[in-house]
PDB file of the backbone (N, CA, C, O) and the ligand in Angstrom, with CONECT records:
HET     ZN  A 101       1
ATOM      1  N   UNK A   1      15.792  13.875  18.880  1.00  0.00           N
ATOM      2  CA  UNK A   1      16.420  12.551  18.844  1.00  0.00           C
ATOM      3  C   UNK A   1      15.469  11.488  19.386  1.00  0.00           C
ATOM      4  O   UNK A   1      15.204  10.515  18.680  1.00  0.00           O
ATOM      5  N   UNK A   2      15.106  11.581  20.222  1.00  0.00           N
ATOM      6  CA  UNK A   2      14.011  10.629  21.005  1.00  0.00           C
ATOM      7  C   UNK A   2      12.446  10.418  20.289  1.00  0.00           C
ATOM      8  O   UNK A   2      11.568   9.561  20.388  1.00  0.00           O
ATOM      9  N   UNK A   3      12.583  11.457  19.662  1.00  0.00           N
ATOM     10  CA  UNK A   3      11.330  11.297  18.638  1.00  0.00           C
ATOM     11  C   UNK A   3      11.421  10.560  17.760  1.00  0.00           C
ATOM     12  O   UNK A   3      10.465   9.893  17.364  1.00  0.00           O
ATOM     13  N   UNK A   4      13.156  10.486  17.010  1.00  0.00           N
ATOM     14  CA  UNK A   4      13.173   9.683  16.223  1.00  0.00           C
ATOM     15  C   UNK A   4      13.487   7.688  16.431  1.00  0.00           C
ATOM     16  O   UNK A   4      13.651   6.727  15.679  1.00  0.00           O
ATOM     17  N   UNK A   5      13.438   7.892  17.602  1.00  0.00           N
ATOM     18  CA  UNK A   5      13.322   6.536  18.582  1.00  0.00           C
ATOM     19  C   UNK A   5      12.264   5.690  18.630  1.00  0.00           C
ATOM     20  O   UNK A   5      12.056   4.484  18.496  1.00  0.00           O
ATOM     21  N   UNK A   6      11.469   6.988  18.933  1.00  0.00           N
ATOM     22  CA  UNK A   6      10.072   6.488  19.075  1.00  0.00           C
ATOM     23  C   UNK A   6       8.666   6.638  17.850  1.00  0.00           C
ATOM     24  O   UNK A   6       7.445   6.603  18.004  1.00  0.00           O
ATOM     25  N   UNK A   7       9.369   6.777  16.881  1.00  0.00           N
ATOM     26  CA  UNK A   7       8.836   6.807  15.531  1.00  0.00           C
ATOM     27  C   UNK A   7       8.627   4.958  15.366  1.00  0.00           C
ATOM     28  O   UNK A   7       9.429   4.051  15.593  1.00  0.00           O
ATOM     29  N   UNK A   8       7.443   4.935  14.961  1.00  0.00           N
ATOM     30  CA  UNK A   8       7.228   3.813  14.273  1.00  0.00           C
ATOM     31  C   UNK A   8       8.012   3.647  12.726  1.00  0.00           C
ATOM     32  O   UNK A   8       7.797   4.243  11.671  1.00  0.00           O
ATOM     33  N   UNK A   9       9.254   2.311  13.159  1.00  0.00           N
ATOM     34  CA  UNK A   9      10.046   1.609  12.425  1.00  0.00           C
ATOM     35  C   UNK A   9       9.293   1.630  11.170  1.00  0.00           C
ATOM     36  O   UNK A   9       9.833   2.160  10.199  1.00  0.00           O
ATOM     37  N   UNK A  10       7.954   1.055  11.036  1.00  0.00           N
ATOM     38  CA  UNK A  10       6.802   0.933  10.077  1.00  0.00           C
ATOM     39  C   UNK A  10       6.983   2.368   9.297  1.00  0.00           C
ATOM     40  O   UNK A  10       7.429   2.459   8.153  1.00  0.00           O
ATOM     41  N   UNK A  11       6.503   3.622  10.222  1.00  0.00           N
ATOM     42  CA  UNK A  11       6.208   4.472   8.984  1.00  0.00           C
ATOM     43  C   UNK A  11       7.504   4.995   7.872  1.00  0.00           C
ATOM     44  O   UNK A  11       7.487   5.319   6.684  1.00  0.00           O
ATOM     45  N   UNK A  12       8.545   4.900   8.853  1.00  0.00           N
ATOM     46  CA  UNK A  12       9.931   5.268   8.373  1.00  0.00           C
ATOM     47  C   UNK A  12      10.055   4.560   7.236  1.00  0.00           C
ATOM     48  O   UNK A  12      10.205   5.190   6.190  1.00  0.00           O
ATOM     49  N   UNK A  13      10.017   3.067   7.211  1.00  0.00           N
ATOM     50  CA  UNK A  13       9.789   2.199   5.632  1.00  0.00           C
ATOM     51  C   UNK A  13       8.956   3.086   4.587  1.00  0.00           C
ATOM     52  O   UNK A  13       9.526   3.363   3.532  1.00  0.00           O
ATOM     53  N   UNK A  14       7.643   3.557   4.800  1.00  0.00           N
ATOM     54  CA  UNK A  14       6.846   3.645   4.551  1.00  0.00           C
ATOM     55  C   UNK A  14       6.853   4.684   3.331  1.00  0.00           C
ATOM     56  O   UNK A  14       6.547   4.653   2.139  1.00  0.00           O
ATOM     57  N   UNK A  15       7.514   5.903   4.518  1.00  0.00           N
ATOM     58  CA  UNK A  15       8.130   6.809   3.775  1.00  0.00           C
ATOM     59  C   UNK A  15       9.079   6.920   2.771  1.00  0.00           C
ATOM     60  O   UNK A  15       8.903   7.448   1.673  1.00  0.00           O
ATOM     61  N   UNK A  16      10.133   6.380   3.204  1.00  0.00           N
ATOM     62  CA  UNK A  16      10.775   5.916   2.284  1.00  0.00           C
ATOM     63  C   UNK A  16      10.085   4.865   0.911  1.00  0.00           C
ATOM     64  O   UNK A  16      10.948   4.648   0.061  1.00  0.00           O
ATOM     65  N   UNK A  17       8.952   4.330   0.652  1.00  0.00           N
ATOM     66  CA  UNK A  17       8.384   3.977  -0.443  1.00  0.00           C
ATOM     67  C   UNK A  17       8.615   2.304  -0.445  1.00  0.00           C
ATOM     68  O   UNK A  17       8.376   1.478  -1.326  1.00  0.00           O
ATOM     69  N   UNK A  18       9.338   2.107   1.292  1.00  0.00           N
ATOM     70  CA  UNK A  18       9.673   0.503   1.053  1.00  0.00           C
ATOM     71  C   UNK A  18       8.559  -0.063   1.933  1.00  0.00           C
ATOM     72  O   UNK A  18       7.902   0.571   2.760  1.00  0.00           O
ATOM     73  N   UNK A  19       8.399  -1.994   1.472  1.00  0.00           N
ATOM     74  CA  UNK A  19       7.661  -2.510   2.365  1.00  0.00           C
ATOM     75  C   UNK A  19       7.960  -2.797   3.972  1.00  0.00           C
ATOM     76  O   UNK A  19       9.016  -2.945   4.588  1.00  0.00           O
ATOM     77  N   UNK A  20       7.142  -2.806   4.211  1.00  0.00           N
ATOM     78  CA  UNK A  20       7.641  -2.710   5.888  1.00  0.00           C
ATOM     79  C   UNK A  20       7.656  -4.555   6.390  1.00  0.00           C
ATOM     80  O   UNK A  20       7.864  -4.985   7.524  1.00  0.00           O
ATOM     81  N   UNK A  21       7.429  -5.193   5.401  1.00  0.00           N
ATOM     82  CA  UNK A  21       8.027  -6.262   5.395  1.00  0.00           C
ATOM     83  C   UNK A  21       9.259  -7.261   4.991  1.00  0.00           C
ATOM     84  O   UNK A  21       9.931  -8.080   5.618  1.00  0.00           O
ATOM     85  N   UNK A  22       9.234  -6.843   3.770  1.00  0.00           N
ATOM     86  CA  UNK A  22      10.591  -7.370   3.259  1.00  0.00           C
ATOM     87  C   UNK A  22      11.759  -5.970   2.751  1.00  0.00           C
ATOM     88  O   UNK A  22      12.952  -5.993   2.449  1.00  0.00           O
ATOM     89  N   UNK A  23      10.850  -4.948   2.832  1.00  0.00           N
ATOM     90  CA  UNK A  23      11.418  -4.013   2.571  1.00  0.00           C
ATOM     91  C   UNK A  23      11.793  -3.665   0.767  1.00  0.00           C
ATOM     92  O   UNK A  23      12.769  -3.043   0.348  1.00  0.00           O
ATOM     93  N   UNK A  24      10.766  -4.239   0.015  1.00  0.00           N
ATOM     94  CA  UNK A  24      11.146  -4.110  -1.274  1.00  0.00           C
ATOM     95  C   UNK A  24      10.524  -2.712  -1.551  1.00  0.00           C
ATOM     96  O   UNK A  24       9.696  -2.102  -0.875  1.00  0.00           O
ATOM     97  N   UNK A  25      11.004  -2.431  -2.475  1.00  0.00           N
ATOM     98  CA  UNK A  25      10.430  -1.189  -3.111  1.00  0.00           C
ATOM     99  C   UNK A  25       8.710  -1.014  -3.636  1.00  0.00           C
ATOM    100  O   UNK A  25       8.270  -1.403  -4.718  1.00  0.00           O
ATOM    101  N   UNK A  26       8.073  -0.454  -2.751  1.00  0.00           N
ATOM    102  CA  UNK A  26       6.620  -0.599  -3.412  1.00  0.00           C
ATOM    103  C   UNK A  26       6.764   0.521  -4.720  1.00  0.00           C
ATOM    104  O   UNK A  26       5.809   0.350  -5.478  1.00  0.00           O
ATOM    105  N   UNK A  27       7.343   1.213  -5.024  1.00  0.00           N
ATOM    106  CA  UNK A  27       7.466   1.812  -6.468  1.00  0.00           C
ATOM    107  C   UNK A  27       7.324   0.229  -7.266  1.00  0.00           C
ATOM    108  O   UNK A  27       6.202   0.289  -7.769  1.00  0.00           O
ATOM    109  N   UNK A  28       7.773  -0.801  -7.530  1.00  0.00           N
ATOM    110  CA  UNK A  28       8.068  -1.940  -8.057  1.00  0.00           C
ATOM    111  C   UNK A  28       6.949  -2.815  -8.097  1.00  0.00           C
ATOM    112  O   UNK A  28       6.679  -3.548  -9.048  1.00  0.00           O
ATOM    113  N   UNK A  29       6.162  -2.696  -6.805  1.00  0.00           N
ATOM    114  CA  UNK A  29       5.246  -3.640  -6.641  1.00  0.00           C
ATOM    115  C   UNK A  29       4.007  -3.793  -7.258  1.00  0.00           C
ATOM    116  O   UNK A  29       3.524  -2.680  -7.464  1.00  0.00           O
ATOM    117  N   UNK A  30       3.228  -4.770  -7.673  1.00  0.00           N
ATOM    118  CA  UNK A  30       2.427  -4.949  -8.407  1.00  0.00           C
ATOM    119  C   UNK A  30       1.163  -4.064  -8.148  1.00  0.00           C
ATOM    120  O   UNK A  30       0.650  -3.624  -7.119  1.00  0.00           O
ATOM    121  N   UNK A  31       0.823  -3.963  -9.632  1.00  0.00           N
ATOM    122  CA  UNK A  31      -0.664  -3.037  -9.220  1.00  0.00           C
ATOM    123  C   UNK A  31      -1.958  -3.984  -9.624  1.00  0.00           C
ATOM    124  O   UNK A  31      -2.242  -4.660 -10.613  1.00  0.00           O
ATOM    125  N   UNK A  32      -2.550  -3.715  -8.460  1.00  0.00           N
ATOM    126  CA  UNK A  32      -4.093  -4.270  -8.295  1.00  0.00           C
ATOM    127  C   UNK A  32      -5.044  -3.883  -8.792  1.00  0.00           C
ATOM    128  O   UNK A  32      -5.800  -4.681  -9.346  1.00  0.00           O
ATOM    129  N   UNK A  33      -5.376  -2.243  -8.750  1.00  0.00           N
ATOM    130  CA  UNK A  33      -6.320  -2.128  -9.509  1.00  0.00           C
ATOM    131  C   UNK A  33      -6.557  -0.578  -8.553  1.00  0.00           C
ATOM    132  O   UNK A  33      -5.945  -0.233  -7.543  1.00  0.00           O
ATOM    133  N   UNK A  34      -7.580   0.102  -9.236  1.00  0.00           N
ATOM    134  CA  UNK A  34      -8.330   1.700  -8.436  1.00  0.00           C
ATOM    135  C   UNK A  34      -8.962   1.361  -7.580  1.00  0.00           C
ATOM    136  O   UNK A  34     -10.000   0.725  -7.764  1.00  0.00           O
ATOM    137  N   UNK A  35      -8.419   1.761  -6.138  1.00  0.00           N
ATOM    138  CA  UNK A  35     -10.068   1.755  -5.486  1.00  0.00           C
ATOM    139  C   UNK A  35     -10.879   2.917  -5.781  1.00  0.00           C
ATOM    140  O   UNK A  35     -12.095   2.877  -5.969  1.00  0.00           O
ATOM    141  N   UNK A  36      -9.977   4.206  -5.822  1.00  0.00           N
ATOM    142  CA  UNK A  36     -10.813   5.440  -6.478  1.00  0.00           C
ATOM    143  C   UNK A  36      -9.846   5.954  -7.621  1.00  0.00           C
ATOM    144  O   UNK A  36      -9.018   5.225  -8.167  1.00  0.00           O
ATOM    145  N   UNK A  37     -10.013   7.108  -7.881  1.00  0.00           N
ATOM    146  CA  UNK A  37      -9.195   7.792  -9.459  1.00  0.00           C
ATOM    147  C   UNK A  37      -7.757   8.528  -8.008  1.00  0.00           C
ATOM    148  O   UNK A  37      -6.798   9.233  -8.325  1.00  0.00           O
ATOM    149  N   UNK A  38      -7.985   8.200  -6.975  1.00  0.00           N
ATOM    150  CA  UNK A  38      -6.583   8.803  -6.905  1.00  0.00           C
ATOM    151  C   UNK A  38      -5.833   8.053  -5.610  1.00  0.00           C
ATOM    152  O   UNK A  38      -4.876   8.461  -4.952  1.00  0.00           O
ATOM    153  N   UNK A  39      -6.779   6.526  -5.442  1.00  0.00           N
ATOM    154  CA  UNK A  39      -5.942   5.696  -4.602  1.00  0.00           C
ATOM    155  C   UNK A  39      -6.064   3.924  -5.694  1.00  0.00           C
ATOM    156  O   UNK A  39      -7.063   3.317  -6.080  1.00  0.00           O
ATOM    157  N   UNK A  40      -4.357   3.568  -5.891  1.00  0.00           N
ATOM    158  CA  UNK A  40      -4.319   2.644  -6.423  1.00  0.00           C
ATOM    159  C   UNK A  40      -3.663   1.601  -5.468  1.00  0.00           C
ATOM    160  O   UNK A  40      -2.636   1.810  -4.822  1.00  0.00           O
ATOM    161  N   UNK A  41      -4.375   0.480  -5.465  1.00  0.00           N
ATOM    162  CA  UNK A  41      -3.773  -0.118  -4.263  1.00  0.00           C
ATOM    163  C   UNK A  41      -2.553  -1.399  -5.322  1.00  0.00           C
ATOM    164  O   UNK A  41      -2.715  -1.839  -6.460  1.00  0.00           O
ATOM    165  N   UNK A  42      -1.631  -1.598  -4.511  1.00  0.00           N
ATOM    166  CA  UNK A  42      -0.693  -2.138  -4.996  1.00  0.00           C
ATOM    167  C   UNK A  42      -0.106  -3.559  -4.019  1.00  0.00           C
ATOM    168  O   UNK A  42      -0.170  -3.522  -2.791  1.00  0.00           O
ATOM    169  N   UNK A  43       0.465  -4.784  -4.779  1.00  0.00           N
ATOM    170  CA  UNK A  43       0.639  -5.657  -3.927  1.00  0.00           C
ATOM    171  C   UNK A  43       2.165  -5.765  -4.327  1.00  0.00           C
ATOM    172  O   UNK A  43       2.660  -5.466  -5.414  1.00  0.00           O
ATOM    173  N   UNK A  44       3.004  -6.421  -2.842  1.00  0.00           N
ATOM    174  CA  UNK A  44       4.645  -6.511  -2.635  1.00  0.00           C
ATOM    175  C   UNK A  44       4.530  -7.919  -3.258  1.00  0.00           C
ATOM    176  O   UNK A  44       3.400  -8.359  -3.470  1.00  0.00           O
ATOM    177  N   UNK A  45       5.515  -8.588  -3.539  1.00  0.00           N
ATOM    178  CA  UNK A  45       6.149  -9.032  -3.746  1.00  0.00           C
ATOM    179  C   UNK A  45       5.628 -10.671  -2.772  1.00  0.00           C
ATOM    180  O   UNK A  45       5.260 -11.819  -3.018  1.00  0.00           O
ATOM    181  N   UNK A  46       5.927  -9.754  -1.568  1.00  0.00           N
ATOM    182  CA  UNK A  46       5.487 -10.272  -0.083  1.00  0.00           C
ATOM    183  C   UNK A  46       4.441 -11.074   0.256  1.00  0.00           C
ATOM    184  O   UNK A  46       4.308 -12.023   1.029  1.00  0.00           O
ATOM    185  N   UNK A  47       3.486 -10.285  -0.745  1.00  0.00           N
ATOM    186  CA  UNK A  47       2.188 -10.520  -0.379  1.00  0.00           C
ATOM    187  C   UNK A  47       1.281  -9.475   0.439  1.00  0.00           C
ATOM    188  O   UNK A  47       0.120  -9.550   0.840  1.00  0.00           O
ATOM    189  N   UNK A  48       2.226  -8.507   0.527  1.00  0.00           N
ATOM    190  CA  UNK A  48       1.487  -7.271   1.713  1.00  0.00           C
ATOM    191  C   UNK A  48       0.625  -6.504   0.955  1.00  0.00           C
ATOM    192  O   UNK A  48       1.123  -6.784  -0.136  1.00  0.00           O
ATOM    193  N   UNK A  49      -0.352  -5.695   0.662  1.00  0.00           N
ATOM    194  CA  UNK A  49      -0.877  -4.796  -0.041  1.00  0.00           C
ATOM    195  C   UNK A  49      -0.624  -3.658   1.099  1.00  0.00           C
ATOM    196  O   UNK A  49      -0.381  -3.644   2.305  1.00  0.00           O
ATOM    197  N   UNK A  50      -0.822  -2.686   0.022  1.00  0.00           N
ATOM    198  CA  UNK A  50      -0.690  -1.057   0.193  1.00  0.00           C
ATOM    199  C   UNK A  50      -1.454   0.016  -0.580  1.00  0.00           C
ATOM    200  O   UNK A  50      -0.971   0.111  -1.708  1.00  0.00           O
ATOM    201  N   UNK A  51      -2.148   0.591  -0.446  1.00  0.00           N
ATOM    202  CA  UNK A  51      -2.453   1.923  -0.976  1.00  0.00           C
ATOM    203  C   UNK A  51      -1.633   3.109  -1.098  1.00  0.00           C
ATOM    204  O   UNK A  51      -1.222   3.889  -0.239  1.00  0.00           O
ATOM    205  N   UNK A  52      -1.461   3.065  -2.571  1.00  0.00           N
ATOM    206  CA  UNK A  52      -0.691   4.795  -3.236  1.00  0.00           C
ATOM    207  C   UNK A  52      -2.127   5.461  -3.097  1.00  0.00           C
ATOM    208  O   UNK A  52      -3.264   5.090  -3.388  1.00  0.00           O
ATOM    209  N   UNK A  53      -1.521   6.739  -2.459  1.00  0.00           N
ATOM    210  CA  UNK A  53      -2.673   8.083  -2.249  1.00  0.00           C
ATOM    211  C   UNK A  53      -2.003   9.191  -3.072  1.00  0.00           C
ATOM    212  O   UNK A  53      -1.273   9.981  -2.473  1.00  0.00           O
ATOM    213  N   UNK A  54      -2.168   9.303  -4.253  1.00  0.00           N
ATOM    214  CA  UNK A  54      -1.820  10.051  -5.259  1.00  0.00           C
ATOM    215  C   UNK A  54      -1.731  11.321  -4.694  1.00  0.00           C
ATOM    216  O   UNK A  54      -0.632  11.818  -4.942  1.00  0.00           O
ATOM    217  N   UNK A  55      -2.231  11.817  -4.239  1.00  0.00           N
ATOM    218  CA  UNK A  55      -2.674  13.141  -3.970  1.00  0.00           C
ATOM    219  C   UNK A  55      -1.494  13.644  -2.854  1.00  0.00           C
ATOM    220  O   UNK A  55      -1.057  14.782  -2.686  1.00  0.00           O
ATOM    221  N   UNK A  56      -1.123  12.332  -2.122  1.00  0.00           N
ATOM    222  CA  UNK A  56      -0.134  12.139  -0.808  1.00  0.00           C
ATOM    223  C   UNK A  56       1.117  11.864  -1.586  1.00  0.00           C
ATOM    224  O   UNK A  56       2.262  12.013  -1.160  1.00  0.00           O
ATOM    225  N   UNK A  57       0.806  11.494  -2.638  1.00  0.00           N
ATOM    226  CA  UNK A  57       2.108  10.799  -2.889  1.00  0.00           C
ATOM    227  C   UNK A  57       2.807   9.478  -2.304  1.00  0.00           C
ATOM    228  O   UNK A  57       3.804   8.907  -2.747  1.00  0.00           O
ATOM    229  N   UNK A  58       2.005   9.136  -1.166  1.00  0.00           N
ATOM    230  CA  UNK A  58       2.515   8.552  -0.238  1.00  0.00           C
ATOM    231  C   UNK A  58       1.465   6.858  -0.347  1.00  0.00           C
ATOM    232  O   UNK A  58       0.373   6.701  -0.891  1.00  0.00           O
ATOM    233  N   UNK A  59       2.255   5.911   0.330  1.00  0.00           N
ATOM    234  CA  UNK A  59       2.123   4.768   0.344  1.00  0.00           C
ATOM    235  C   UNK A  59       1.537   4.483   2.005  1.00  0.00           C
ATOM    236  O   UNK A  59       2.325   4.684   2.929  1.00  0.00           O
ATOM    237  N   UNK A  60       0.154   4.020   2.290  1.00  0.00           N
ATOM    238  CA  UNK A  60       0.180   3.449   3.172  1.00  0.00           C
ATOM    239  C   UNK A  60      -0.572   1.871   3.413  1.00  0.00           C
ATOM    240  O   UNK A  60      -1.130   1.228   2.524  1.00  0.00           O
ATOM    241  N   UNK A  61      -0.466   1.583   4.412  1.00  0.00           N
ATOM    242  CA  UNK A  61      -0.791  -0.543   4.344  1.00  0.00           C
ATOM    243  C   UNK A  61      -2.424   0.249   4.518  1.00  0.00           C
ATOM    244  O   UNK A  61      -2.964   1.215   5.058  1.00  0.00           O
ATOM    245  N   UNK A  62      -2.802  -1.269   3.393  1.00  0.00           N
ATOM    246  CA  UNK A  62      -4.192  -1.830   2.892  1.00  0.00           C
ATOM    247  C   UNK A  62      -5.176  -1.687   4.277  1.00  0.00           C
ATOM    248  O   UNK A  62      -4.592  -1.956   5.327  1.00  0.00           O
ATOM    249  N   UNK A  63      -6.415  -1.345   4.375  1.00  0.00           N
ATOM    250  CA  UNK A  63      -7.354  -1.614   5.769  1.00  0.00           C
ATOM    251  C   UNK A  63      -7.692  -2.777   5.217  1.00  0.00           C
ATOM    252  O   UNK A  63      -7.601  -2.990   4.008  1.00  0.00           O
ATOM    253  N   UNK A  64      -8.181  -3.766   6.220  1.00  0.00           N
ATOM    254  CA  UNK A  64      -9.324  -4.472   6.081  1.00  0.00           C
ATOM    255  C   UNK A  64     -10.787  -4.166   5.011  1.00  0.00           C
ATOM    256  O   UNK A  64     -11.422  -4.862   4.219  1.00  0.00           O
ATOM    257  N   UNK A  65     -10.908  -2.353   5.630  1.00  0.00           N
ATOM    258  CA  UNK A  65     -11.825  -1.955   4.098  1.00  0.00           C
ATOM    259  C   UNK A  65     -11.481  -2.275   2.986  1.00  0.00           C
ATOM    260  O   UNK A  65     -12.266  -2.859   2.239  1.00  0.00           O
ATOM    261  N   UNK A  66     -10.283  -1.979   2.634  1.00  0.00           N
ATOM    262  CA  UNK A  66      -9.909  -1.498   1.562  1.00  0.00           C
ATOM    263  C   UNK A  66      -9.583  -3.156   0.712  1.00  0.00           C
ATOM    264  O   UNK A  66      -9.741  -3.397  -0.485  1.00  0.00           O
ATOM    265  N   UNK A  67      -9.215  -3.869   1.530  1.00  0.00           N
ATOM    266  CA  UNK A  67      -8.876  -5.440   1.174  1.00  0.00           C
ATOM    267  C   UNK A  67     -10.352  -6.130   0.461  1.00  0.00           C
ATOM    268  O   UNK A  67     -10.531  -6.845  -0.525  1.00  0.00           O
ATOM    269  N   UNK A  68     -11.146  -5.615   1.338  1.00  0.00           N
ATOM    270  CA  UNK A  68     -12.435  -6.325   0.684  1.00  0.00           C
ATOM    271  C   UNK A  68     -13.152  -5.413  -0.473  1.00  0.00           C
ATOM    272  O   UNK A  68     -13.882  -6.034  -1.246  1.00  0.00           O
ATOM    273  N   UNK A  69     -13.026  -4.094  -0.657  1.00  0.00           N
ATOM    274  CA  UNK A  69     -13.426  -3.458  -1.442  1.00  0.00           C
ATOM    275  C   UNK A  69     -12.423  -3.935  -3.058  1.00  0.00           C
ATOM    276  O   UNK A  69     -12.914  -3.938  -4.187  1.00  0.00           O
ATOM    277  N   UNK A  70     -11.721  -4.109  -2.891  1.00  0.00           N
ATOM    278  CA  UNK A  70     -10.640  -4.906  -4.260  1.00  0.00           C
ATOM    279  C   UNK A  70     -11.052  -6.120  -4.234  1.00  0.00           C
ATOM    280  O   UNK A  70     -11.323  -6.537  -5.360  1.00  0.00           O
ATOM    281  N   UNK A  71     -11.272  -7.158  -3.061  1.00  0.00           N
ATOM    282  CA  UNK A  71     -11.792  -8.564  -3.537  1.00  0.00           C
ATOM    283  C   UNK A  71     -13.084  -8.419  -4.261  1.00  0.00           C
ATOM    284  O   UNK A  71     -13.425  -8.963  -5.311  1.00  0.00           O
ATOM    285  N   UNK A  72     -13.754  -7.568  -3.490  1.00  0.00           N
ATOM    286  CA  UNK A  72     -15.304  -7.513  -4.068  1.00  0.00           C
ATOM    287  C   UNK A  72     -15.536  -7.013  -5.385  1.00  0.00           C
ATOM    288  O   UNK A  72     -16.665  -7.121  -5.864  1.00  0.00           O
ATOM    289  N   UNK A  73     -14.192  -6.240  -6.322  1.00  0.00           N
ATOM    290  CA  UNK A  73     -14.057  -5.709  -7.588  1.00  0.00           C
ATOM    291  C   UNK A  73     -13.525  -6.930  -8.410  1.00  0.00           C
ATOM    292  O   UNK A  73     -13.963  -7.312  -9.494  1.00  0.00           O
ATOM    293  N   UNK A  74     -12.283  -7.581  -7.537  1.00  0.00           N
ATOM    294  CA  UNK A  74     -11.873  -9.025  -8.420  1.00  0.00           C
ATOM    295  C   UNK A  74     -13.060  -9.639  -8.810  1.00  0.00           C
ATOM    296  O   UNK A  74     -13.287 -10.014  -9.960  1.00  0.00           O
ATOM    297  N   UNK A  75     -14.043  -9.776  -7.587  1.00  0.00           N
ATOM    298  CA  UNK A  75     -14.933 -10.562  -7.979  1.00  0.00           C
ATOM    299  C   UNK A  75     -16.166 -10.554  -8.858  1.00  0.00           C
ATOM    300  O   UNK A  75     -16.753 -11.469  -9.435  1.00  0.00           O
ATOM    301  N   UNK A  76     -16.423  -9.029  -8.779  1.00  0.00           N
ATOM    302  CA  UNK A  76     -17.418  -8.921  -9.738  1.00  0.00           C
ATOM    303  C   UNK A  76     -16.669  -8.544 -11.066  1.00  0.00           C
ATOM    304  O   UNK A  76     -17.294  -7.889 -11.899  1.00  0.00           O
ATOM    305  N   UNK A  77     -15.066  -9.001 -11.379  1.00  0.00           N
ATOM    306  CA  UNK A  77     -14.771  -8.663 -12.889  1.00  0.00           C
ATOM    307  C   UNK A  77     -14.390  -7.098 -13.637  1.00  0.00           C
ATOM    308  O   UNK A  77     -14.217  -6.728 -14.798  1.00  0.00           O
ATOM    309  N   UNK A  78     -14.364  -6.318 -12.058  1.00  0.00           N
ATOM    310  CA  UNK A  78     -13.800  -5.117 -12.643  1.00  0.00           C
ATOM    311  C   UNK A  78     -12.217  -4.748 -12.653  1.00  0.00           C
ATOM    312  O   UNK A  78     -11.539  -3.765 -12.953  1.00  0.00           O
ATOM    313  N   UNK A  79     -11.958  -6.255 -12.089  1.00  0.00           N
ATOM    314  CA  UNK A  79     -10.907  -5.824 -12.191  1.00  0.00           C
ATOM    315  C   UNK A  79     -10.064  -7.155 -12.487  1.00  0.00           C
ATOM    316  O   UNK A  79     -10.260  -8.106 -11.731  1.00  0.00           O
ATOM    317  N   UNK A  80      -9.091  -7.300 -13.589  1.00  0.00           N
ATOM    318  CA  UNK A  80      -8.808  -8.442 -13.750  1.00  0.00           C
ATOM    319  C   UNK A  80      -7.828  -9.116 -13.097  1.00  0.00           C
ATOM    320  O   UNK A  80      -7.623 -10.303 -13.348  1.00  0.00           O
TER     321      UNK A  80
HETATM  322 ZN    ZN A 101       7.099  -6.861   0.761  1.00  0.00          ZN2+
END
């Protein structure tokens, strides 16, 4: 019980496949583009980005890496 107390509110969204901001469904949310063949990063609604880890199945929030590695693809046109 206390574990589930002290669980980050965050991952519990997370798991569940919602944003941990507005709580929309990242199944729904827009897709950005590959960072590799088995992580597609995806943007809410919100404005939050997230990475699907295919392999995880699972949804977790964008790094700072990962934010600039997609700008730096917007920008050179690989990704529209
Ligand atoms: Zn959101």
């Amino acid at each position: 019980m206390l574990k589930n107390i002290t669980r980050p509110f965050q991952n519990v969204l997370l798991e569940r496949k919602l944003c941990v901001g507005c709580t929309g469904h990242l199944t729904k949310a827009k897709k950005i583009g590959n960072l590799s063949e088995n992580r597609i990063m995806v943007e809410c609604k919100c404005k939050r980005r997230y990475v699907y880890e295919k392999e995880l199945a699972a949804f977790k929030r964008a790094t700072f890496a990962e934010e600039q590695q997609i700008l730096s693809m917007i920008a050179k046109g690989q990704i529209k």
